[in-house]
N, C-alpha and C positions, 0 to 999 in steps of 0.2 A: 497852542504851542506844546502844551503838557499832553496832549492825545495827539502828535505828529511826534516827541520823542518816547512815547509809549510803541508806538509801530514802527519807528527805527529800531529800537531794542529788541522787539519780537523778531525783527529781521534779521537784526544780527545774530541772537542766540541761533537762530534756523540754520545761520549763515554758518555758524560755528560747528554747529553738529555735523550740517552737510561734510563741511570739509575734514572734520575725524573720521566719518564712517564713508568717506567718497571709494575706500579700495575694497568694503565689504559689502559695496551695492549687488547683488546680482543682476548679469544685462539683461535687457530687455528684446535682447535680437535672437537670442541662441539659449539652449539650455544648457547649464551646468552640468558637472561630472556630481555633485552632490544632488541633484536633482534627478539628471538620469535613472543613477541606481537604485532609487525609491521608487522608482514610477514603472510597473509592470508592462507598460506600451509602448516608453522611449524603451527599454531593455529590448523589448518585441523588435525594435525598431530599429536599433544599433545591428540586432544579431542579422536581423534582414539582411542589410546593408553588408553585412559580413559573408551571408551564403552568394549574394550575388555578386561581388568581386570574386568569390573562387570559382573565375570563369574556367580554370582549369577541368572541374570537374563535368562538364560540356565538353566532351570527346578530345577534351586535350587542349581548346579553343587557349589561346595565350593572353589575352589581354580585354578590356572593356570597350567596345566603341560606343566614347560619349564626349563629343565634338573633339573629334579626333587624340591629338596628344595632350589634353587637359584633364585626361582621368588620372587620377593616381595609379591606379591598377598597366598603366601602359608604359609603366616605366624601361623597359628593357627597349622596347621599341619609337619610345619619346624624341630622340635622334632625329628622327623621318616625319615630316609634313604632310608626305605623300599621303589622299586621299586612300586609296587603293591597297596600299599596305595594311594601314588601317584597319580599314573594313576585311582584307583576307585573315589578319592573325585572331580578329576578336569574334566573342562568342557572337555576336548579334549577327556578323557577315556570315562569312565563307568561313571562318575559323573552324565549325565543327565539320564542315564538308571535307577536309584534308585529311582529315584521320581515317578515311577510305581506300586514301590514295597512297598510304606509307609503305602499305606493305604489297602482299600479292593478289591482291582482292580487286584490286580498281587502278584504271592512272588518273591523271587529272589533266580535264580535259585542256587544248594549247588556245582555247577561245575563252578563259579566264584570264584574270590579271594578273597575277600570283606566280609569275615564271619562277623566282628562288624555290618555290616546291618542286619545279624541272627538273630542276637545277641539283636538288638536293635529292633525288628522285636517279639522277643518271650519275654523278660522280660521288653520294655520300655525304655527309655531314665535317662541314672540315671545320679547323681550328676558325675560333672568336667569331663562327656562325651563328647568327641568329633563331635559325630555324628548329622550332621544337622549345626553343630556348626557355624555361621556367625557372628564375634563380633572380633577377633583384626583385621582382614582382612578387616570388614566392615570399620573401624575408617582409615584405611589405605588406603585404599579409598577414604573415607571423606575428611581426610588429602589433599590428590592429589585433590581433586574437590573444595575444599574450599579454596585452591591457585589460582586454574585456574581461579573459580569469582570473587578473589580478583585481579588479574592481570590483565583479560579481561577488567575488568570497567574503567582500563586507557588506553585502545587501543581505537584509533583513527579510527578505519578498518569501513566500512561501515555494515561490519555483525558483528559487536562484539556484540550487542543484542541479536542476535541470536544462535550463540555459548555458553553466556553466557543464556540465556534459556537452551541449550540444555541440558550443565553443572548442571542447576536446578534440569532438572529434573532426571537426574543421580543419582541427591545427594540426590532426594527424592523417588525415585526407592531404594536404599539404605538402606534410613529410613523404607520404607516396609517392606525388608524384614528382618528388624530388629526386627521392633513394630509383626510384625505375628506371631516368634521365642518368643521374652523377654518381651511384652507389654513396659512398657515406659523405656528409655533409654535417656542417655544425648543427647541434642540436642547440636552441634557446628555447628557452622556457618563463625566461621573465623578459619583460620589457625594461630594454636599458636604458640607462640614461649617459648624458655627456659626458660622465666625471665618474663613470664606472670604471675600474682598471682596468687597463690595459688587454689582459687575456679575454676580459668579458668583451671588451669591443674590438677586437682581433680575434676572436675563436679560430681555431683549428677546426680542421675536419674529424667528426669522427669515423666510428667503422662505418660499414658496412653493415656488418653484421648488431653492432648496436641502436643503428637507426631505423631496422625492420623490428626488433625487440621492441625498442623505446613507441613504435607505433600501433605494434600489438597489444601488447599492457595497457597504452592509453584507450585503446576501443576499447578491451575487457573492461576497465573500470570506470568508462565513461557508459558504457551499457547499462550497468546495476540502476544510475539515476536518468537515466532516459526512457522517454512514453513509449507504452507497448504500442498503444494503436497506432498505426500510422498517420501521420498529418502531412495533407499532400503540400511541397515546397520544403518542409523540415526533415532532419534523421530523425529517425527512430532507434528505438534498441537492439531492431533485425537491421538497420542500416552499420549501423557502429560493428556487431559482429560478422557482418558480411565484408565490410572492409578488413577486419582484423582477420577472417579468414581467407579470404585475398591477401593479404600483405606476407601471412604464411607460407601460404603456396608458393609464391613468385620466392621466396626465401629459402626454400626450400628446394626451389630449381638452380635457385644460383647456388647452394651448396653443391647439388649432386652435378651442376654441367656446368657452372664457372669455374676459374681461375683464382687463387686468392692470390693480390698484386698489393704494392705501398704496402707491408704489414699490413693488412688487412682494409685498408680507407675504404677497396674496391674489393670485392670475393667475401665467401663467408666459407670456414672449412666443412671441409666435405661430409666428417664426423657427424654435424648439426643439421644435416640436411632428413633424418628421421623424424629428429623430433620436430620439427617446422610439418612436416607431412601430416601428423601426428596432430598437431592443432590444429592445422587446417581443415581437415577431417574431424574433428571434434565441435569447431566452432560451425562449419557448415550445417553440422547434423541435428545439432540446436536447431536452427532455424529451419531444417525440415520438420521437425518430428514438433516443434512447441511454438512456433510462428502460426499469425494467423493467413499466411502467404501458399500460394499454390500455383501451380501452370494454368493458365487461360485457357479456356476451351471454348468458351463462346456460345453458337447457339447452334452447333451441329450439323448446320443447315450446310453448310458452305464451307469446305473445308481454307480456301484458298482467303477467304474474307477471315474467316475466325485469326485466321494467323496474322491476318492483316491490321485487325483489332487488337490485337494484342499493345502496337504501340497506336492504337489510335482513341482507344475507348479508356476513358480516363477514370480513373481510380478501380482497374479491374483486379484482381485478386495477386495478379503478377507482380505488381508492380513495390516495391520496397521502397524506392527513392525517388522521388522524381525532381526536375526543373520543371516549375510553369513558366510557361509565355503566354503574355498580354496580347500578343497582337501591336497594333498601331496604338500609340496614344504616349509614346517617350519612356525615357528610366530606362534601366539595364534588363530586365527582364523580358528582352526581346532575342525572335529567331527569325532566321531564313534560310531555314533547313526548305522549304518547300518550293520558294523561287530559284535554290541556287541544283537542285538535282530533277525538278519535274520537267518533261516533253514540252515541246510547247505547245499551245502558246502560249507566251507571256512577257512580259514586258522589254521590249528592245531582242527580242527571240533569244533571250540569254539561257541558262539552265544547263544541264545536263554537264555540268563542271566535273564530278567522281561518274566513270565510265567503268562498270568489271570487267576483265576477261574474260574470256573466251575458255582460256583454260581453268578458271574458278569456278566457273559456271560446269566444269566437268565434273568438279567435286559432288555435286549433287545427287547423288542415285535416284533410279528409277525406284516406282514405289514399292518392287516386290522384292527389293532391296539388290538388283542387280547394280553393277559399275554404271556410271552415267557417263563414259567414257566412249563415244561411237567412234569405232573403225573409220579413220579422217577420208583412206579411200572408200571408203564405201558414203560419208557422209557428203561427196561431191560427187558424186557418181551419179545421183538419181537429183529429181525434184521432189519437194517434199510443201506441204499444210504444214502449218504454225502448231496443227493440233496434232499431228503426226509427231514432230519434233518436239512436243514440250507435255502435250496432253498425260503424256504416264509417269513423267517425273517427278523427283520429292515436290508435295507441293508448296515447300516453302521457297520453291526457286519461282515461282509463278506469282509468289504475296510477296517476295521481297525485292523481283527485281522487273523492270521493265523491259519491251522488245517491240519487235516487228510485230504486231497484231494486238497488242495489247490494247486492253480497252482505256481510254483517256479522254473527259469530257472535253468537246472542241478538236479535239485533232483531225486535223484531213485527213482521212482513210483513203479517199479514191486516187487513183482508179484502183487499188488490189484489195478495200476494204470495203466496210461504208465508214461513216463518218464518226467521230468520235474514237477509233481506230490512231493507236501511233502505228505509223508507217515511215520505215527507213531502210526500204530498198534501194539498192544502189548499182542501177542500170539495168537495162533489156537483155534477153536473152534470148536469141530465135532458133529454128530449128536445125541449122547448119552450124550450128556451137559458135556463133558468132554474136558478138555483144554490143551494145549500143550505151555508151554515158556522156554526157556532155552538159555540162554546168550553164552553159551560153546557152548554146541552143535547145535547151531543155526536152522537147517534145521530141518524138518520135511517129506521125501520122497522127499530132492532136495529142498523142498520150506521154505523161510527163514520161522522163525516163530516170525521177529520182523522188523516192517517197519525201514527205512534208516536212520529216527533222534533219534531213541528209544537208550540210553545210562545209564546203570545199577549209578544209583546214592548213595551216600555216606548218608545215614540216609534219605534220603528224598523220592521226590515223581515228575516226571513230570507231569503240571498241565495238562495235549492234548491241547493248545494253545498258541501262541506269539504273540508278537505285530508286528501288518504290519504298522502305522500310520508312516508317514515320511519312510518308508522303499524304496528304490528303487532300482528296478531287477536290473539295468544296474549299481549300485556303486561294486565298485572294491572291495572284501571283504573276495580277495585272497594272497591279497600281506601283509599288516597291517594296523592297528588300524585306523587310523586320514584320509582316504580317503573321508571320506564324503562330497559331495558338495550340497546336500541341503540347503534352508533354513531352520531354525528353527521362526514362528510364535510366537515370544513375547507375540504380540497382536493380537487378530483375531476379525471380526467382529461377527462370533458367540457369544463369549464370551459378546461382549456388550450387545448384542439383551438380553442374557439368566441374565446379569446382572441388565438391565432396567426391565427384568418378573420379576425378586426376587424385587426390590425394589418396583414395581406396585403390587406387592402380600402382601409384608407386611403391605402397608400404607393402603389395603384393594381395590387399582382400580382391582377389579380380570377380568373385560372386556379386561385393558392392557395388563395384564400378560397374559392372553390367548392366545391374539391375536398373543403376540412375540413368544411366544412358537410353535406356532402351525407355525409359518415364519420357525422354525425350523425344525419342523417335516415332512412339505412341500417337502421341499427341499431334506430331508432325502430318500421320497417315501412313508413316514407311514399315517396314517391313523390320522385328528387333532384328538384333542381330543375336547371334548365338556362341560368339563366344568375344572375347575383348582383348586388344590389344594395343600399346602406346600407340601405333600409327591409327588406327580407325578411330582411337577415341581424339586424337589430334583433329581427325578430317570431321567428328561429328561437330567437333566445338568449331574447328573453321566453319561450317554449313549453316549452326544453330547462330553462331553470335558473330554471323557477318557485317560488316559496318557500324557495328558498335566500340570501336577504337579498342579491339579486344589483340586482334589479327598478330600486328608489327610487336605489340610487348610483348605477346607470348612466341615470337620465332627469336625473339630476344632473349628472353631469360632461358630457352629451351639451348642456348647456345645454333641455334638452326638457321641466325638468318644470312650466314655469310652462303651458307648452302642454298636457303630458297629464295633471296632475293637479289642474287647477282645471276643478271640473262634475263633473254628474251621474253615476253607474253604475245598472247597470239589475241587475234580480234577476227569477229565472223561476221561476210560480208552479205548482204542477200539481193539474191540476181533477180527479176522478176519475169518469169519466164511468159516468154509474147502468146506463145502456142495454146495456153491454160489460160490466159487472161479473156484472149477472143472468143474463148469457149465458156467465158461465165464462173469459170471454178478456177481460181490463181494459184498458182503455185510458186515453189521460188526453189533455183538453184542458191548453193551453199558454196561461199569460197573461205579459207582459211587466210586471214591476212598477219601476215608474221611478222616479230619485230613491232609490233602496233604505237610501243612510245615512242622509237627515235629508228626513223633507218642506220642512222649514226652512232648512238649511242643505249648503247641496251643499261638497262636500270644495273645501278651497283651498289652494294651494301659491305663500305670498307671494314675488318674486323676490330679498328679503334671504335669503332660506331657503337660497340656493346654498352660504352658508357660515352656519355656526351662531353663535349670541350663545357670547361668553365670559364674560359675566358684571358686575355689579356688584362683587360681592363678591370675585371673585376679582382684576379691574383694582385693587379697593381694597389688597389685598394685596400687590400690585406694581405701583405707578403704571407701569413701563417698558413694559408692557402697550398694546396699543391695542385698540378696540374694532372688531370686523367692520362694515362698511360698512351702513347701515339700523336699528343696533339703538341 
C-alpha cells in the first residue's frame, strides 16, 4: 500500500508541473519564432520561402501556382477556382510568357487560355481590372518581410546583417514594382498588429516621388552588408545596386516626361529629374568598373549560340541575379517558360503562346549596321531562302527568335526542309501567281500545302515567329508544364551597361552612352554606331533586352506608349513557291499580313493606363486610399 501511494504522489507532482508549465512547452510539429532566429538554416529557410513568393520578380508573373487558390501569395486572384486563370497569372504557368505580349514586341497567341490579356491587349486596362494587378499580394509580402527585419535585428548569428540586407532588398524589389503599376503607395516598414492606430492600419498613400527615394536608399544601404560574390538564387551587392540604379532611371523619366497629379501621390517634379540621372549613372558605374560581372561572349565559335548561351549556360559572367528552376519534382520553384513558347512538338501541340511582329523584327539591323527595314514592295516582289532573308542580320534576331527554317529538334521540316526544321509556310504558290491553301484538304499532288506549325486560328492571325530567348532544345516539353530547368536572369549585365547609356544620354555625356552601347553592339557582331541619339539608343535597348519584361515599362515611363502602342502590327506570311520546290531548292514568297491581333480591333493603350487602377474594393477597405487619375 505504502509503494502504490509512493507512485500516486510521484504522478501527481508530474501531474502538477505538467499542468504549470503546459503554455511553455515548445510544439513538437513546427518550429518556433525563438528557435528560428538562432538557427542559421531555418533563417536560410524562411528567407527562401520569401525570394520565391516574389513571383513578381519572374517577368512580372503575379501570383504562385500551388494547388490552385491555396497559396497565400494568390491572394488578388483567390476569387476564381478557375484552373486556367491560375496557371496563366502565376510564375510556374504562362504568367512570365505575357510580359512579351504587353507591349509592341509580341501578341499572344488566341490558342491559349488567357483571353483577359486580349482583352487587356485591345481596349486597355480599365477600372478594378485584375490584369497586371500587384497590390494585395504585394502588402502580403510586405507583411512577411517586414517580420523577418523585425525578427532578424535580434538574432545573434554572425550573418544576420546580411540576411536582413537581403530582406531589404526584397522588400524594396516590391516597392518597384509597386511604384511602376500605382506611383506612390503607402510605405510600411513594420509589421502591424491589430491594435495599431488607426493611421498605421489605414495608411495613405504616399508620393511618388518618396517611394522611388525610400527604395533607392534602402538598396544603397542594404548593399554595404550584402555578399560580393554572387550566390546563384540569392542578391547580391551588384544585385541591390542595380535595382537602386534602375529605380533611378525610371525616376528620373518620370520627372522629365510625366505629369505630377494628387499633389504629388503620382508624378515627381520635373526639377528632380537630374539628380535621379545622376544616380543612376553613378550607381550603374559601380557595377561596371568594381563588379566581378561582364557581357558573355562564349566561345567565339558561333556567333548566333554564344548569344543563345548567354540565358542558357548558367552561372556565366552575365548573369547578376537569377531565379533557379527545379524542373519536375513540386514547390514553387518551378517554370514553363519552354513548353509555353517552343515549336512543336509537344504536349497536346500547345506552345508558341508570345508570337513577335513582324514589325519588331524590323528593328533589327543588318550586321553592317544598315536599317533591317526592307522596302515591303520589293519584299513581295520576288522569292527568297531563309538564308537570303535572315542570314546578314543582327545576329541576335536569329538566337533570340524562331521562324521558318529554323533548326528545332523533332520538327517536320518536309517537304521545304529536312527534318528537325520549324516549318510554317502557309500555302502553295505556282507559276501563274496563283495560290493554293486549304486546312481540309491539305495536300496539293501528295504535297502538304501547310508547314507542320501552321494551325487555323480562332479570329486571329499567326505572327511567322516565337520567342527562342531562354528556350532550350534538350527541356522536356513532352510530358508537362513546369519542367523547365533554366535560369531566369533577374539581373543581367546587359541591362546595366544599357541603363548607365540612358542615364549618360540624358544628363547629355553622349561620348558615354556611345561608348556603352556600342560594348553592346560589339558583342552582338553589328556594326558600332557612330554617333547616339534618344531614338537609336531606344531601338538598341528594344533589340538587346527583347522579352525580358523590359519593353511596356520603358514606353511607360518614357511617356511613349499612348504613341507606340495604340494601332495595328503587321505579321509575315510565307508562301511556298511550287516552281523551286520541284526543282530541289525551296524558296518562299513573302506576304505582309496586317492588323495580325484582331481584324476588329487594333491593340490600344488608354493614356489613364500610365498608372494602374487600385481598385474598388481595395479603396473600400481603406477609405484613406485615393483612386489613380481616369479610373
Amino acid at each position: 500500500m505504502k509503494k502504490i501511494l509512493s507512485i500516486l504522489s510521484i504522478a501527481a507532482l508530474f501531474g502538477a508541473v505538467s499542468c504549470n508549465d503546459i503554455l511553455n512547452q515548445s510544439p513538437t510539429d513546427r518550429y518556433t519564432d525563438a528557435q528560428v532566429w538562432k538557427d542559421a538554416s531555418l533563417i536560410e529557410s524562411n528567407l527562401a520561402d520569401l525570394y520565391s513568393i516574389s513571383c513578381h520578380m519572374i517577368n512580372d508573373a503575379l501570383c504562385v501556382y500551388s494547388a490552385e487558390t491555396s497559396s497565400p501569395i494568390n491572394i488578388d486572384f483567390s476569387a476564381s477556382s478557375n484552373w486556367s486563370a491560375n496557371m496563366g497569372f502565376s510564375a510556374q504557368g504562362e504568367g512570365p510568357v505575357h510580359a512579351t505580349t504587353w507591349a509592341d514586341e509580341a501578341k499572344y497567341s488566341e490558342r491559349g487560355a488567357q483571353a483577359n490579356f486580349l482583352s487587356m491587349k485591345r481596349y486597355g486596362i480599365q477600372s478594378n481590372d485584375n490584369t497586371l494587378r500587384w497590390w494585395s499580394n504585394a502588402y502580403y509580402l510586405n507583411r512577411q518581410l517586414n517580420h523577418f527585419i523585425d525578427q532578424i535585428a535580434q538574432s545573434e548569428l554572425t550573418d544576420a546583417k546580411v540576411y536582413a540586407a537581403e530582406a531589404r532588398f526584397l522588400r524594396a524589389f516590391n516597392y518597384f514594382a509597386l511604384v511602376k503599376r500605382y506611383g506612390g503607395v503607402p510605405i510600411i516598414t513594420k509589421e502591424q498588429g491589430l491594435d495599431a492606430p488607426e493611421e498605421e492600419l489605414y495608411p495613405a498613400r504616399n508620393t511618388e516621388q518618396e517611394v522611388y527615394d525610400f527604395i533607392i536608399k534602402e538598396c544603397e544601404e542594404a548593399a554595404e552588408d550584402m555578399v560580393v560574390t554572387p550566390i546563384a538564387g540569392r542578391a547580391s551587392k551588384w544585385a541591390a545596386l542595380a535595382l537602386g540604379g534602375k529605380a533611378a532611371l525610371y525616376a528620373g523619366s518620370i520627372a522629365k516626361y510625366g505629369t505630377v497629379q494628387m499633389n504629388g501621390i503620382v508624378g515627381i517634379p520635373a526639377e528632380k529629374a537630374k539628380s535621379y540621372y545622376e544616380k543612376a549613372r553613378d550607381l550603374n558605374y559601380i557595377i561596371k568598373t568594381t563588379s566581378p560581372h561582364s557581357l558573355y561572349t562564349g566561345s567565339g565559335k558561333d556567333k548566333v549560340q554564344d548569344l543563345k548561351d548567354i540565358f542558357l549556360v548558367k552561372d556565366n559572367p552575365e548573369a547578376i541575379m537569377v531565379k533557379r528552376h527545379q524542373g519536375v519534382g513540386g514547390g514553387k520553384n518551378l517554370w514553363s517558360w519552354d513548353m509555353c513558347v517552343c515549336p512543336k512538338p509537344n504536349a497536346w501541340s500547345v506552345g508558341w503562346y508570345s508570337q513577335p511582329y513582324y514589325d519588331f523584327v524590323e528593328q533589327f539591323d543588318f550586321i553592317d549596321g544598315t536599317s533591317g527595314k526592307i522596302d515591303r514592295n520589293y519584299l513581295t516582289s520576288k522569292t527568297w531562302t531563309m538564308d537570303e532573308f535572315f542570314g546578314q542580320r543582327d545576329p541576335r534576331l536569329r538566337a533570340w527568335l524562331w521562324t521558318n527554317g529554323t533548326p528545332w529538334p523533332g520538327a517536320v521540316g518536309k517537304p521545304a526542309f529536312d527534318d528537325n526544321t520549324v516549318s510554317i509556310y502557309r500555302g502553295l504558290r505556282f507559276k501563274d501567281g496563283s495560290e493554293y491553301f486549304n486546312l481540309t484538304a491539305e495536300t496539293y499532288q501528295g504535297v502538304l500545302c501547310y508547314g507542320d506549325q501552321v494551325r487555323e486560328l480562332a479570329g486571329g492571325y499567326d505572327t511567322g515567329f516565337g520567342v527562342a530567348k531562354y528556350l532550350d532544345p534538350a527541356a522536356d516539353v513532352m510530358t508537362w508544364f513546369v519542367y523547365s530547368t533554366g535560369d531566369y536572369l533577374i539581373f543581367r549585365y546587359a541591362e546595366v551597361v544599357l541603363n548607365y547609356a540612358e542615364a549618360c544620354l540624358e544628363l547629355g555625356e553622349n561620348g558615354n552612352a556611345l561608348s556603352a552601347v556600342n560594348e553592346i553592339r560589339s558583342r552582338a557582331g553589328v556594326a558600332n554606331l557612330t554617333s547616339i541619339t534618344t531614338e537609336s539608343y531606344r531601338k538598341e535597348r528594344m533589340v538587346e533586352l527583347c522579352f525580358e519584361n523590359h519593353r511596356y515599362w520603358d514606353l511607360r515611363r518614357w511617356r511613349q506608349a499612348v504613341e507606340e502602342l495604340n494601332g495595328p502590327h503587321d505579321g509575315l506570311v510565307y508562301v511556298l513557291d511550287w516552281e523551286s520546290l520541284q526543282a530541289g531548292s525551296p524558296r518562299f514568297w513573302l506576304k505582309i499580313e496586317d492588323h495580325v491581333d484582331s481584324k476588329v480591333q487594333d491593340p490600344t493603350f488608354p493614356e489613364k493606363n500610365y498608372y494602374l487602377p487600385i481598385g474598388d474594393a481595395t479603396i473600400a477597405a481603406n477609405p484613406n486610399l485615393k483612386e489613380n487619375p481616369g479610373y
